[in-house]
BAGUTOR-530603 format. One line per 3 residues: number of its first residue (from 1); for each residue x, y, z of N, C-alpha, C. Coordinates in steps of 0.1 Angstrom, whole numbers. Example, Ala and Ser with C-alpha at 12.3 -4.5 7.8 and 13.67 -1.06 7.14 Angstrom:
REM BAGUTOR-530603
1 = 132,-57,78,123,-45,78,132,-33,78; 128,-22,71,137,-11,71,129,0,79
REM end
This chain:
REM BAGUTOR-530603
1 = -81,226,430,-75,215,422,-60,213,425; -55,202,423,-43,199,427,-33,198,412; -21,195,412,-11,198,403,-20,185,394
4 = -17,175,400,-25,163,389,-37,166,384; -47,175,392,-57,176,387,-62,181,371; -47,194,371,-49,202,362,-39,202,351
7 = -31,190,359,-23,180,345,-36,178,337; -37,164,346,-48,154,334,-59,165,330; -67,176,337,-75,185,329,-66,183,315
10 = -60,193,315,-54,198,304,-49,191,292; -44,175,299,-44,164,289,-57,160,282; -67,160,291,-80,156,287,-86,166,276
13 = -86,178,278,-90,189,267,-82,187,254; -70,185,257,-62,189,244,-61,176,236; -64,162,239,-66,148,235,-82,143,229
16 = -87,150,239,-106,146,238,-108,143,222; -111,149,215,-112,147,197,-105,144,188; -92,140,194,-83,128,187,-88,117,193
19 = -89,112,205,-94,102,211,-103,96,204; -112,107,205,-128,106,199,-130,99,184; -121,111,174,-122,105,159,-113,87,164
22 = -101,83,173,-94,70,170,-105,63,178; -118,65,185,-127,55,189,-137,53,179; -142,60,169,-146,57,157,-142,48,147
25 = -130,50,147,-115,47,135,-119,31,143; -117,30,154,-117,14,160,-133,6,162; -138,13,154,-154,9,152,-170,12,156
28 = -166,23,172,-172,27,178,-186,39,170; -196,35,172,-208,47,165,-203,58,175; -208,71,173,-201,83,179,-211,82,191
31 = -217,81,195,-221,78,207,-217,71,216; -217,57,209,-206,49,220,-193,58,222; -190,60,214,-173,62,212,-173,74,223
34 = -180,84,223,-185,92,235,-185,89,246; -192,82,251,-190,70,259,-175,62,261; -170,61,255,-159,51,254,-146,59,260
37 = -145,69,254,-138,76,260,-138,84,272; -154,91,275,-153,91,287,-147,86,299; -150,69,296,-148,57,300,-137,54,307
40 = -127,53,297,-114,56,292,-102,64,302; -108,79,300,-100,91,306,-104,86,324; -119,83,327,-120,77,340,-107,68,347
43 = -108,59,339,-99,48,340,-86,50,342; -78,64,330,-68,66,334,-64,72,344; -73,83,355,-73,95,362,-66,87,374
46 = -77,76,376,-69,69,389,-55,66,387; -48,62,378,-36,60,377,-25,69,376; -31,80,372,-25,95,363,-11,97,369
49 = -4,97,385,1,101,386,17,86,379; 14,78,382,21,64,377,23,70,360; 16,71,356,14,66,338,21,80,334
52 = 18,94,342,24,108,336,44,107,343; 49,97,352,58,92,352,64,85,349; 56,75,342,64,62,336,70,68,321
55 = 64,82,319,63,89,301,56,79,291; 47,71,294,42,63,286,27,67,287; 23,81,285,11,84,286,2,81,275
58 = 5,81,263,-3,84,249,-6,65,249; 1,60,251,2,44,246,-10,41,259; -10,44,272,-13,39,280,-30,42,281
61 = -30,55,274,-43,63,275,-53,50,262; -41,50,250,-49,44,239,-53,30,243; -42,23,250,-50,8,254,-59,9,257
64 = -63,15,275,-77,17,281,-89,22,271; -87,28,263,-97,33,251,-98,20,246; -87,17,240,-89,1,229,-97,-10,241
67 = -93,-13,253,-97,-23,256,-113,-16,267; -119,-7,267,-129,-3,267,-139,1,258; -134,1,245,-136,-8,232,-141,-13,231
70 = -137,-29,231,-136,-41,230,-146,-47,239; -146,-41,255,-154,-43,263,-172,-40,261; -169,-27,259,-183,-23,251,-191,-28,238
73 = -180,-36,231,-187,-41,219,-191,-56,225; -187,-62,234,-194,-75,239,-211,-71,242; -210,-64,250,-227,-63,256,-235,-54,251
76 = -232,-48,239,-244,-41,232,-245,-50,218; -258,-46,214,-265,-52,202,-260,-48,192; -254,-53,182,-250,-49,170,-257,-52,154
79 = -272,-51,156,-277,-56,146,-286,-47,138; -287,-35,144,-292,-26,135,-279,-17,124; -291,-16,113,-277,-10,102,-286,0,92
82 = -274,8,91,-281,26,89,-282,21,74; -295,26,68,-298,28,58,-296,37,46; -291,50,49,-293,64,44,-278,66,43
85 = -273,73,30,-260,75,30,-256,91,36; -243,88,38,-248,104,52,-241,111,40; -234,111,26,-232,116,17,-239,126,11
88 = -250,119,13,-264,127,9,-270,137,15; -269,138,27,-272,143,33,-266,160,37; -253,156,34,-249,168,31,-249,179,23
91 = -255,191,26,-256,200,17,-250,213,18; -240,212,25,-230,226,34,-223,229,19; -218,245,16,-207,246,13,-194,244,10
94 = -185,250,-2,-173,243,0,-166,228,4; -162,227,5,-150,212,8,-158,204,16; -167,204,23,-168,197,32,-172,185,28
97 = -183,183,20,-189,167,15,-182,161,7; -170,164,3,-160,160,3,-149,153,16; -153,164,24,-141,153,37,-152,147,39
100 = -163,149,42,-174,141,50,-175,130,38; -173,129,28,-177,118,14,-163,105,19; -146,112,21,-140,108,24,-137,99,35
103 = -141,106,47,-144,99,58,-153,89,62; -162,87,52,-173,75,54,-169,68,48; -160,69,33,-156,59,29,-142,48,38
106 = -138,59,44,-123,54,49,-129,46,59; -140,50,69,-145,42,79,-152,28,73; -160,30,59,-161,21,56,-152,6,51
109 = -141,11,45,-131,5,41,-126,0,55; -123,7,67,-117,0,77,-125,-12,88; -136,-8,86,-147,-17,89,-149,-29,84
112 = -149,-31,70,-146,-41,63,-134,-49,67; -122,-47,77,-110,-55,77,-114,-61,94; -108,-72,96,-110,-79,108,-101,-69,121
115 = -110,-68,132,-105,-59,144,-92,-59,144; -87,-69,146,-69,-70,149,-64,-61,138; -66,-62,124,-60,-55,119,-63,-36,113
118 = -77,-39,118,-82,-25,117,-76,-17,131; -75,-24,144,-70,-21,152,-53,-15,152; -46,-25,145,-33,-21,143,-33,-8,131
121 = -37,-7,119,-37,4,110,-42,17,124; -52,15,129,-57,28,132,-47,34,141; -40,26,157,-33,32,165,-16,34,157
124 = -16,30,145,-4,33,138,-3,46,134; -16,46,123,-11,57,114,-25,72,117; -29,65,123,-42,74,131,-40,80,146
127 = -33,69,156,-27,75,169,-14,79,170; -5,74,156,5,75,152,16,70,164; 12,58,170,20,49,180,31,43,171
130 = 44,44,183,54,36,170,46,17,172; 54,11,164,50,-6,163,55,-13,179; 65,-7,184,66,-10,201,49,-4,211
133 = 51,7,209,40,14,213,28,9,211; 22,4,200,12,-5,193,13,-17,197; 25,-22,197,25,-38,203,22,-37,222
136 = 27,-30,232,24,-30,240,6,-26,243; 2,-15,234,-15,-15,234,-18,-23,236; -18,-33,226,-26,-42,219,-20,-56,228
139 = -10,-54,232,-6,-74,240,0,-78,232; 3,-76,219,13,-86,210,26,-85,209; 34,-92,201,48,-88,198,47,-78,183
142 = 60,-75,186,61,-63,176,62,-65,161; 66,-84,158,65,-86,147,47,-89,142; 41,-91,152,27,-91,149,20,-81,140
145 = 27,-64,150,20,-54,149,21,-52,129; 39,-56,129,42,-55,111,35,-64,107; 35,-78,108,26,-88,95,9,-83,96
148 = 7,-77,106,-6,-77,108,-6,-61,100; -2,-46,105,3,-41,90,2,-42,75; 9,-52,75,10,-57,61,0,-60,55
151 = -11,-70,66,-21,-78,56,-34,-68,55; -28,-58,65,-43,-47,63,-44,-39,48; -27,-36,50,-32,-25,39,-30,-31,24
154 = -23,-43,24,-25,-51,16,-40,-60,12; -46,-59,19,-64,-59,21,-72,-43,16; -68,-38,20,-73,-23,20,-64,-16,3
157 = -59,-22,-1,-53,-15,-12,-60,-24,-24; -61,-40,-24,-74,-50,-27,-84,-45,-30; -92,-40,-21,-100,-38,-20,-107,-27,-33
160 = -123,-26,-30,-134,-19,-40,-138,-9,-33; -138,-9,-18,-138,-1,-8,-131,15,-10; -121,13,-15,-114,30,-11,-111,34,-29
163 = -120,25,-38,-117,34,-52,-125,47,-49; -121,53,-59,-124,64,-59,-121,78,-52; -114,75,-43,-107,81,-31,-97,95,-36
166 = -88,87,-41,-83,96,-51,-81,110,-55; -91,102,-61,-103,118,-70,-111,129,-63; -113,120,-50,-117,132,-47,-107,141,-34
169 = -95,133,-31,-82,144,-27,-79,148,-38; -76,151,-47,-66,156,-57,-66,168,-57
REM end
């Protein structure tokens, strides 16, 4: 293996499951999103030595995710819908069906807001990209990334979606 090879290894290992959980966070079922990211890291490898140069790796990596995304949700079916609350299903121990209770709600609640802006909350405060960084992902200007910001969590704070939430961090 070569010096790049065992760059991007190493980037790839130590990113894979933040990737993963922000291809969820952006809509993806965990399969796709498995897929998506695979996808993704593909995409970036050919470029690896450019992008681990330009220091704009994290931003560069997240577009190709986002817009492999975006790509993937054109040509598959989106009409089946889970019946079973995965709440229930849990019956582990300790804390857990609690984060697991938390996280289906939060996916739910984000799901509920239109792509553009579920897209901007997730690579904000989930990829933790600054609003430059987020505006070059995504193609917009940086006052976009704010109004668009605004109307999410201003939607998401609205909302019936994330009662209860609360209560069960406290």
């Amino acid at each position: 293996m070569t010096q790049t090879d065992d760059d991007f290894a190493a980037y790839a290992a130590a990113r894979y499951a933040t990737l993963l959980r922000t291809a969820v966070l952006l809509g993806a079922k965990v399969d796709a999103a498995e897929d998506a990211v695979q996808a993704a890291l593909v995409r970036c490898y050919r470029s690896w030595r450019a992008v681990r140069r330009a220091d704009k790796t994290d931003a560069y990596v997240y577009k190709v995710l986002a817009n492999t995304i975006a790509k993937s949700g054109r040509r598959r079916w989106h009409g089946e819908i889970p019946t079973e609350d995965v709440t229930e299903q849990v019956g582990h121990r300790g804390d857990y069906a609690g984060t697991v209770a938390t996280a289906v709600t939060l996916r739910r609640a984000l799901a509920a807001l239109p792509i553009d802006q579920r897209a901007v909350l997730v690579l904000r405060f989930y990829a933790d990209l600054s609003e430059r960084q987020t505006a070059e992902v995504l193609g917009i200007a940086v006052g976009t990334v704010k109004s668009r910001t605004s109307r999410a969590l201003a939607a998401l704070e609205g909302s019936s979606a994330l009662e209860g939430l609360e209560d069960r961090n406290a």
